[in-house]
C-alpha positions as CSV (number, residue, x, y, z in Angstrom):
1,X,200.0,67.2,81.2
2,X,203.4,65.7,80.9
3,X,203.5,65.0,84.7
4,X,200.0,63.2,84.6
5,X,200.8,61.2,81.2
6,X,204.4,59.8,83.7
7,X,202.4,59.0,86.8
8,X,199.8,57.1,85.1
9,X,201.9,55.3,82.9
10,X,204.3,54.6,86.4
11,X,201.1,53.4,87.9
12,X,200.1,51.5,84.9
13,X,203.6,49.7,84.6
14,X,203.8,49.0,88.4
15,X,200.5,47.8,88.6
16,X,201.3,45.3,85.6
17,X,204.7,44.2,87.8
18,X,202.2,42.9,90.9
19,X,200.7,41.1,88.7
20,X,197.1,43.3,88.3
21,X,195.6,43.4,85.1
22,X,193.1,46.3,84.2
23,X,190.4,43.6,84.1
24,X,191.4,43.3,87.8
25,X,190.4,47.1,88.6
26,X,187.1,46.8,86.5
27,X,185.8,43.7,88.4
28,X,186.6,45.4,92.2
29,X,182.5,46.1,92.1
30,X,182.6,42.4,92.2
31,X,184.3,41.5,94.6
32,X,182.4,44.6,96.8
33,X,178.9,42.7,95.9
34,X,180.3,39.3,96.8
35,X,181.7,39.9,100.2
36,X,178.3,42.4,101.1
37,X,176.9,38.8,100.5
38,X,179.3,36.7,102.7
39,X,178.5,39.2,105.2
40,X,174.9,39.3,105.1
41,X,175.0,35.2,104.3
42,X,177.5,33.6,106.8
43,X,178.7,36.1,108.7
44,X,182.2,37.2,107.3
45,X,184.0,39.8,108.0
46,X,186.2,40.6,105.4
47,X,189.9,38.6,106.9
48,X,187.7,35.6,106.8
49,X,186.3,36.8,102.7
50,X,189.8,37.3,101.9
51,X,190.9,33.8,103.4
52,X,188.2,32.0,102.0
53,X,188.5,33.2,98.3
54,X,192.4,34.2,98.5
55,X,194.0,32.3,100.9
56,X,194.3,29.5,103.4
57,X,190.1,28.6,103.2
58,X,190.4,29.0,99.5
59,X,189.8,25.1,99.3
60,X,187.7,24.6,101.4
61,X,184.9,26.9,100.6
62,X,185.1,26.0,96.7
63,X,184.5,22.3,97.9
64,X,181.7,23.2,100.3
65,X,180.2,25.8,98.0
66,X,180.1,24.5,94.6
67,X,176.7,26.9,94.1
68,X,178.5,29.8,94.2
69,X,181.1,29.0,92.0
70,X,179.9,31.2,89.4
71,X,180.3,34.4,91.5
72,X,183.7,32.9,92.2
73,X,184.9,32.9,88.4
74,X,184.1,36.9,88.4
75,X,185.5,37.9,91.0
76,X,189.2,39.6,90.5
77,X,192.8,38.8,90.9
78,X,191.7,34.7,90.0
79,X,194.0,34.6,86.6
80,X,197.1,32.6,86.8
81,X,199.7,33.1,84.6
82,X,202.5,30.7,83.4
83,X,206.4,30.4,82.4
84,X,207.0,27.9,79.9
85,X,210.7,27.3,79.5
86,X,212.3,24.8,76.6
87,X,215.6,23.4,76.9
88,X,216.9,21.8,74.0
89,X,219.8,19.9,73.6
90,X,221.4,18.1,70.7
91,X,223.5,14.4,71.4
92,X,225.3,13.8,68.3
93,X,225.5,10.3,67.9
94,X,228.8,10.1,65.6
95,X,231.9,9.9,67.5
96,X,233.9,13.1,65.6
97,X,237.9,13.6,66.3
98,X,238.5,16.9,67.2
99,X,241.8,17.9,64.6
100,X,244.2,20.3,66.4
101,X,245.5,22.8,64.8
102,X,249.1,24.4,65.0
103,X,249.4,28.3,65.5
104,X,251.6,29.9,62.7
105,X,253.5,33.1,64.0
106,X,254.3,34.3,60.2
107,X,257.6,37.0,60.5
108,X,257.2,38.3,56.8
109,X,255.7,41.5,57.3
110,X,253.0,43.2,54.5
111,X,253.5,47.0,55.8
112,X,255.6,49.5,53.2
113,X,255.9,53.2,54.6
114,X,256.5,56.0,51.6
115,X,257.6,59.2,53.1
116,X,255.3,62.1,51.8
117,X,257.0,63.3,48.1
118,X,254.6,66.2,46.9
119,X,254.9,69.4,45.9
120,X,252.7,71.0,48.9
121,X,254.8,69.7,51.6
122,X,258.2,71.0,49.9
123,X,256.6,74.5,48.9
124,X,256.0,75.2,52.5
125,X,252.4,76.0,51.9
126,X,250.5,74.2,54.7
127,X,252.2,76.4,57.5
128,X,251.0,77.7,60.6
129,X,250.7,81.4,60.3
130,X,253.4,83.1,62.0
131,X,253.5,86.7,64.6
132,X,254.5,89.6,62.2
């Protein structure tokens, strides 16, 4: 069970990296229906499907085909996604001197060592034990 929970949630997480959305995996019946129909309509086989709804016809068939445009809008993989970046930046106006500011080496030193003075240490009691 704890194999099968890591390889779907792998799948899951590199399925999300190409850019496929669950939505995406639901709507492949879709896209099955709508090229069955650019077969049995124009001809297609399913390079040209792919080209005209994915790639280089994309254009062109959503000009010439404006009735289908429906069919288009379900099929899957058609979300786009975008990257909004904000870069603010901050002019200030008044003209401010920068002050510079000397490095003081101070030689007076705060540290006082006191040698150890009680009774424990002079009685001997914290000893290792020794070999009889």
């Amino acid at each position: 069970m704890n194999k099968l929970f890591s390889i779907l949630l792998s799948s899951l997480i590199m399925l999300q990296s190409f850019g496929v959305h669950y939505d995406d995996i639901i709507q492949l019946d879709e896209l099955i229906e709508h090229a069955e129909f650019h077969k049995a309509q124009y001809g297609d086989n399913i390079i040209v499907f792919l080209s005209k709804h994915y790639g280089d016809l994309k254009l062109e068939h959503q000009r010439d085909h404006q009735e289908e445009k429906k069919d288009h809008e379900k099929l899957p993989f058609n979300h786009s996604s975008s990257i909004t970046s904000v870069a603010d930046m901050v002019i200030n106006p008044f003209k401010t001197e920068l002050n510079q500011f000397e490095i003081v080496d101070f030689k007076v030193l705060n540290f006082h060592y006191q040698a150890p003075t009680s009774s424990i240490h002079t009685e001997g009691i914290l000893q290792p034990p020794r070999i009889s």
